[in-house]
C-alpha positions in Angstrom: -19.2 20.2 -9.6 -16.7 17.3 -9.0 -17.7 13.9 -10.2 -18.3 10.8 -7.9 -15.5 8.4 -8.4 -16.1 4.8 -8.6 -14.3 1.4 -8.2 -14.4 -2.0 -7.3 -12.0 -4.1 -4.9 -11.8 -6.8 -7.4 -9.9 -4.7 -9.5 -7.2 -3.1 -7.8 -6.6 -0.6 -10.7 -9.9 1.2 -10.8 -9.2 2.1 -6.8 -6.2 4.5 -8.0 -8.3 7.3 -9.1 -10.5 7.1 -5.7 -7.0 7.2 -3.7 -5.7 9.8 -6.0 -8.5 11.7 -5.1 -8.6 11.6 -1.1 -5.3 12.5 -1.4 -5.6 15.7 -3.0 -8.9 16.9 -0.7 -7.4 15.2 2.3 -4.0 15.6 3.0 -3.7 14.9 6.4 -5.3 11.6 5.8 -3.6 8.1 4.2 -6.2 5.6 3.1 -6.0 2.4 1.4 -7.4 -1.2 0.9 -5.3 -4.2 2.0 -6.0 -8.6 2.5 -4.6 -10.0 5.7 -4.5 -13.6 6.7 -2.6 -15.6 9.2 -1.6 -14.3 12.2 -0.4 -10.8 12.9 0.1 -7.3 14.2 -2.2 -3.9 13.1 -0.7 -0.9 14.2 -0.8 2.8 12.4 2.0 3.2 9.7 2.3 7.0 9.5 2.6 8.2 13.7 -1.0 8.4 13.3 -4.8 7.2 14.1 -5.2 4.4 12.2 -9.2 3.0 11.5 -9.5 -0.3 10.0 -12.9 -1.5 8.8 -14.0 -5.0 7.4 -15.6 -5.5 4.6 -15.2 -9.1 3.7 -13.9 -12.6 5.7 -13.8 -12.9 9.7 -11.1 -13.2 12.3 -10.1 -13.1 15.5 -8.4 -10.2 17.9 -7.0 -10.0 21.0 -7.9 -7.9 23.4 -6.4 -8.2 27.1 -7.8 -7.8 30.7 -9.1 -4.3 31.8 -9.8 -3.5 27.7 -13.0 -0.7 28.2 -16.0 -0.8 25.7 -19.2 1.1 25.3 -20.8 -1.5 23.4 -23.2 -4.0 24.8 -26.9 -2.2 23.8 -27.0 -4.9 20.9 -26.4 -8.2 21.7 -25.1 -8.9 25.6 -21.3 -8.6 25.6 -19.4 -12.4 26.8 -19.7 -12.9 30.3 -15.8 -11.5 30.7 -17.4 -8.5 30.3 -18.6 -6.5 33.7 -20.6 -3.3 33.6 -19.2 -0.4 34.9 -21.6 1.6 37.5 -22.4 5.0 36.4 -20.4 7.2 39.0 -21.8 9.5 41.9 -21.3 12.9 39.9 -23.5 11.3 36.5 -26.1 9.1 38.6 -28.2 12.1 39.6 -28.3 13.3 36.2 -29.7 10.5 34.9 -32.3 10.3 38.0 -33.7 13.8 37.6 -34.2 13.0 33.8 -35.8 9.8 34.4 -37.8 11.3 37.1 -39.1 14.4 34.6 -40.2 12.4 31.3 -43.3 14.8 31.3 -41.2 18.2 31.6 -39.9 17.4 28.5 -40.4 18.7 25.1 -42.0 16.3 23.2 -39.0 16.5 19.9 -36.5 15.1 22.3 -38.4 12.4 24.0 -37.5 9.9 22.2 -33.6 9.9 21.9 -33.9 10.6 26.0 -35.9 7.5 26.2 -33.1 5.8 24.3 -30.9 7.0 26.7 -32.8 6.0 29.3 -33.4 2.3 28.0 -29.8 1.6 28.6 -30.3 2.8 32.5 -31.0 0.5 34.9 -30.7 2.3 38.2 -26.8 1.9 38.8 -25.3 1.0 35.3 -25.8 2.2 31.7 -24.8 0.0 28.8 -24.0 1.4 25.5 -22.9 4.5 23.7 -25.3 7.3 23.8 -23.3 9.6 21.2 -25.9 9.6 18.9 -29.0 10.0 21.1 -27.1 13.6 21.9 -26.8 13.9 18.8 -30.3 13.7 17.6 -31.5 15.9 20.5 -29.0 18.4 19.3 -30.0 18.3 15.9 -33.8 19.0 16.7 -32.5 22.6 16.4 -34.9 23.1 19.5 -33.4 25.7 22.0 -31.6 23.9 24.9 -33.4 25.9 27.4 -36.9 24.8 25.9 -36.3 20.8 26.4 -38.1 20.9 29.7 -40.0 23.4 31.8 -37.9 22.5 34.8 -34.6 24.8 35.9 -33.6 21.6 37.8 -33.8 19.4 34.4 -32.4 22.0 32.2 -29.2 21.5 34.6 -29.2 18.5 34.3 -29.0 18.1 30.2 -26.2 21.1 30.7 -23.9 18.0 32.3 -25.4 15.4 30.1 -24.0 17.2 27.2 -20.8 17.6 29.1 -20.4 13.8 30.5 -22.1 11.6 27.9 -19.1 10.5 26.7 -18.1 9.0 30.3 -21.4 6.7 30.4 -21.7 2.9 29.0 -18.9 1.5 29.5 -17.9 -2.1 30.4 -14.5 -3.5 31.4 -13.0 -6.6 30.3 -12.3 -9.1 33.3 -9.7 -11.1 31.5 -8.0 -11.5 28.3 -9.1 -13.7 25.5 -9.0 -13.2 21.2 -12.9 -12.2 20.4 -14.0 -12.7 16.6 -14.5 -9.6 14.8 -16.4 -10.0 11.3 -17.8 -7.6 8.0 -18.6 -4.5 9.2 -16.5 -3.9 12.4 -13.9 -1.7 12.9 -10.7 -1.5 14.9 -8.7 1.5 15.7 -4.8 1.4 16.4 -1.8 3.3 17.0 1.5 2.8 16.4 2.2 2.5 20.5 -0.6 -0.1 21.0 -1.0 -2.5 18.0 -3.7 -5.1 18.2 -2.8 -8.6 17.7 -5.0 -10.6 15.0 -5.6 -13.3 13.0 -8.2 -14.9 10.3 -8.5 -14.0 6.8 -10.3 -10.5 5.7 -9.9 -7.8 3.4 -9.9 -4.3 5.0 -10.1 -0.8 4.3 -8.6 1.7 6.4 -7.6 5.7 6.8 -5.0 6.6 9.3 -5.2 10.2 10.4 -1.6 11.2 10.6 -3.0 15.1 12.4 -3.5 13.5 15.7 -1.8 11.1 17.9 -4.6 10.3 20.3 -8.5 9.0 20.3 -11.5 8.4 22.0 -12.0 5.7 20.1 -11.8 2.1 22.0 -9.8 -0.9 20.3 -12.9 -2.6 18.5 -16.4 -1.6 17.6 -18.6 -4.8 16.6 -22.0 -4.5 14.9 -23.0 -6.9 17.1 -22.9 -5.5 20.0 -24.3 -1.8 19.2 -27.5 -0.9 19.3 -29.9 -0.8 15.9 -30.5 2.8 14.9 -32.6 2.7 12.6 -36.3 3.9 12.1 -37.6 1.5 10.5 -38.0 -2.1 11.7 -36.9 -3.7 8.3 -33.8 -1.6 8.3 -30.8 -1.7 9.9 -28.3 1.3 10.9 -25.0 0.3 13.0 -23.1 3.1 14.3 -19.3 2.2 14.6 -18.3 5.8 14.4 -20.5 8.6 15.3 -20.3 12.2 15.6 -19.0 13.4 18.7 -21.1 16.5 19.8 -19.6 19.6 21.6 -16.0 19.0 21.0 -15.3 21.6 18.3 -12.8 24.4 19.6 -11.3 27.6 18.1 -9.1 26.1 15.9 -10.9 22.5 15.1 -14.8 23.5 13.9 -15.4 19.8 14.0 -13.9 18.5 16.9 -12.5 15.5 17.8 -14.1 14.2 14.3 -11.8 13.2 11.7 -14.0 10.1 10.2 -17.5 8.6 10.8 -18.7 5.1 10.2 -21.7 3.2 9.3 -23.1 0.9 7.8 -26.8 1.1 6.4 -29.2 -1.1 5.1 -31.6 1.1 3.1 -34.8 -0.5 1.3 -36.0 1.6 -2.2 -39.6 2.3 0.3 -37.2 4.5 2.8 -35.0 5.6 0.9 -34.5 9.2 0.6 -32.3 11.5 -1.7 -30.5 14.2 -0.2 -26.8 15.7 -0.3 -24.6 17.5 1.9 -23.3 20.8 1.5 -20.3 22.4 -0.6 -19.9 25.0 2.1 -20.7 23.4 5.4 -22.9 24.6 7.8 -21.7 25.5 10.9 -18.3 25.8 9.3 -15.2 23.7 9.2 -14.9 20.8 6.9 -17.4 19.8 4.4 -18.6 16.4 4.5 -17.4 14.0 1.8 -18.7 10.1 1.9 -17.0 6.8 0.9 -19.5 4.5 0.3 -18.0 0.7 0.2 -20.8 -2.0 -1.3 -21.2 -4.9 1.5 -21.9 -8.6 1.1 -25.8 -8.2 2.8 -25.7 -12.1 4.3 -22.2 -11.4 5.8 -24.4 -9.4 8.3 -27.6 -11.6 8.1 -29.4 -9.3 5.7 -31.7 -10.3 3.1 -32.0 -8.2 -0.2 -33.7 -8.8 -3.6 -31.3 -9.8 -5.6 -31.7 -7.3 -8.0 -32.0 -3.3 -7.8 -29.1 -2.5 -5.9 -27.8 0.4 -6.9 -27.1 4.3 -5.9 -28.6 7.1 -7.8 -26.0 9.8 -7.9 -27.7 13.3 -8.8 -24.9 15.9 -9.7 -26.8 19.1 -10.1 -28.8 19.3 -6.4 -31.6 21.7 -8.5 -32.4 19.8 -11.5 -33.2 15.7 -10.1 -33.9 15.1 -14.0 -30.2 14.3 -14.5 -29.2 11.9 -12.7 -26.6 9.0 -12.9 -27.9 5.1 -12.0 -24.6 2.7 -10.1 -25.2 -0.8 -10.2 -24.1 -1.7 -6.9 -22.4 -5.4 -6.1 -20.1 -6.8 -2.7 -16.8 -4.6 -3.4 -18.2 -1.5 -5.3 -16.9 1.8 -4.1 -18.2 5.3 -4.8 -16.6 8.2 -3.7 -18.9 11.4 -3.1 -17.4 14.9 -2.8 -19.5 17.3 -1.4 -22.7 18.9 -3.1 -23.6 16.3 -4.9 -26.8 14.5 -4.5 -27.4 10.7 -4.0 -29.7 7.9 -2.6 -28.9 4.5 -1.5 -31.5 1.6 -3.2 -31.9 -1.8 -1.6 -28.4 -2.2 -0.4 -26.1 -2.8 2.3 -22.8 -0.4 2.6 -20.5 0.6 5.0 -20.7 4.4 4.7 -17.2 6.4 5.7 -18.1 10.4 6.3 -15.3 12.7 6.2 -14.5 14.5 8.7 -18.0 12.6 10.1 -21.9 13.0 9.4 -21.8 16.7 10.5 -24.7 17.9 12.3 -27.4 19.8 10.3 -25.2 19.1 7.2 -28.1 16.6 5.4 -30.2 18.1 3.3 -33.1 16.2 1.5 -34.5 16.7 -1.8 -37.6 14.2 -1.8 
């Protein structure tokens, strides 16, 4: 089984072996872990995808008039902001969902009501990507998530159009601050002009030349997903359901982001699979320690660790990482682990695949 491999930022030396090995499982991907301050250009350095995230400092980019967004289901985006109305083909799928709450099958309610939340009769606000998710994941039959023909149609198009809801346009250019956590996502045709002072890690996908992904996703503005009210859960990358084809088992997903907050009640040990289910990629995880008050988090000051388990079938050997602002633990596939008491920004390669999290406690 291959061992976890584990660094910290404040020594650039003990990040070699972690790039060393990305680099050998992930060929078609270029990572790294760079400082920036001043004023200045991001764009991708290898004809590329490149995502940026922040894991220390604050700044400032600029993003120009007509710049489109699906966040906003946090906190309310600036005022230059103006929601787009959800078009005539999507608006009647959202009304004979709304309409049908008690057709529905009572695993699925919940992510649909989160859905739902975001819809106030003409707009919707927000990425919905993981609600599908969730629903998808139930493992419940599509056919059985209402008793209504009529309804069942209408989650056939939801599947196919979620990605064309929540989103808001920008009315006029201006820099906005972006801070620990966020992420940005550049090409080499449309860098993204910036300044402040931050360090940053970031993986450019040199497969692929084009994205879904928008400019900037700020924890800010997306909605809390977690469970548990003293936990916090920010989605800056999810899994994008339903976009697998012949030839690429997991879709448009190259990389997933989040960042967690996890507190030692909650937290849960489990591992992802050697051999992934459902095929394609299995799912490695890049676990970057994060300053909790950079994102208004309080943790005890002690305890903050991750208990890395290498042998799935025998928890009685397990390994204890002390965890502090800057740690990173890389986490090939198969190999169990739980996060205590901390707050990381979590990178899953290609993503966090669905039905690929098993749990051991």
């Amino acid at each position: 089984m291959p061992k976890v491999v584990i660094g910290h930022m404040d020594d650039p030396k003990s990040l070699t072996p972690i790039y060393d090995r990305f680099s050998d499982e992930h060929p078609e991907l270029k990572i790294g872990c760079e400082e920036f301050e001043g004023a200045g250009e991001f764009a991708a350095q290898h004809e590329g995808i490149r995502f940026i995230w922040i894991d220390k400092g604050e700044g400032e980019v600029y993003l120009d008039v007509g710049y489109r967004t699906q966040e906003g289901d946090g906190e309310k985006l600036p005022d230059c902001y103006t929601s787009e109305k959800v078009d005539t083909e999507n608006l009647p799928i959202l009304q004979s969902i709304a309409e049908n709450l008690d057709t529905l099958h009572p695993e699925i309610l919940l992510p649909v009501e989160s859905i739902l939340s975001r819809f106030d009769g003409e707009i919707t606000i927000g990425d919905i990507s993981n609600e599908i998710r969730l629903m998808v994941e139930t493992g419940i039959d599509r056919v059985d998530w209402t008793s209504r023909p009529k309804v069942r149609r209408s989650f056939e198009l939801l599947l196919e159009n979620y990605s064309q809801m929540g989103w808001s346009t920008k009315q006029e250019g201006s820099f906005e601050s972006i801070k620990v956590g966020d992420q940005l996502t550049v090409t080499a045709d449309e860098p993204v002009c910036a300044r402040g002072k931050f360090r940053y890690w970031w993986i450019e996908d040199t497969s692929i030349f084009m994205t879904h992904l928008t400019t900037v996703r700020r924890l800010n503005y997306i909605r809390n997903a977690a469970t548990k009210p003293s936990e916090f859960l920010g989605l800056t990358m999810p899994w994008l359901c339903y976009t697998e084809t012949e030839d690429k088992l997991d879709g448009v997903n190259s990389v997933n982001n989040h960042v967690c907050h996890i507190t030692d009640q909650n937290s849960q040990t489990h591992y992802h699979p050697a051999q992934a289910i459902g095929g394609g990629k299995p799912q490695h995880e890049i676990h970057i320690a994060l300053e909790p008050s950079s994102l208004g988090i309080d943790v005890q000051e002690h305890g903050n660790y991750i208990d890395i388990f290498p042998e799935v079938d025998d928890l009685t050997v397990h390994q204890k990482i002390e965890l502090s602002p800057g740690t990173i633990v890389y986490i090939p596939p198969g190999t169990g682990h739980r996060i205590v008491n901390a707050v990381v920004s979590v990178l899953g390669i290609p993503g966090f695949k669905l039905n690929n999290t098993i749990f051991l406690d």
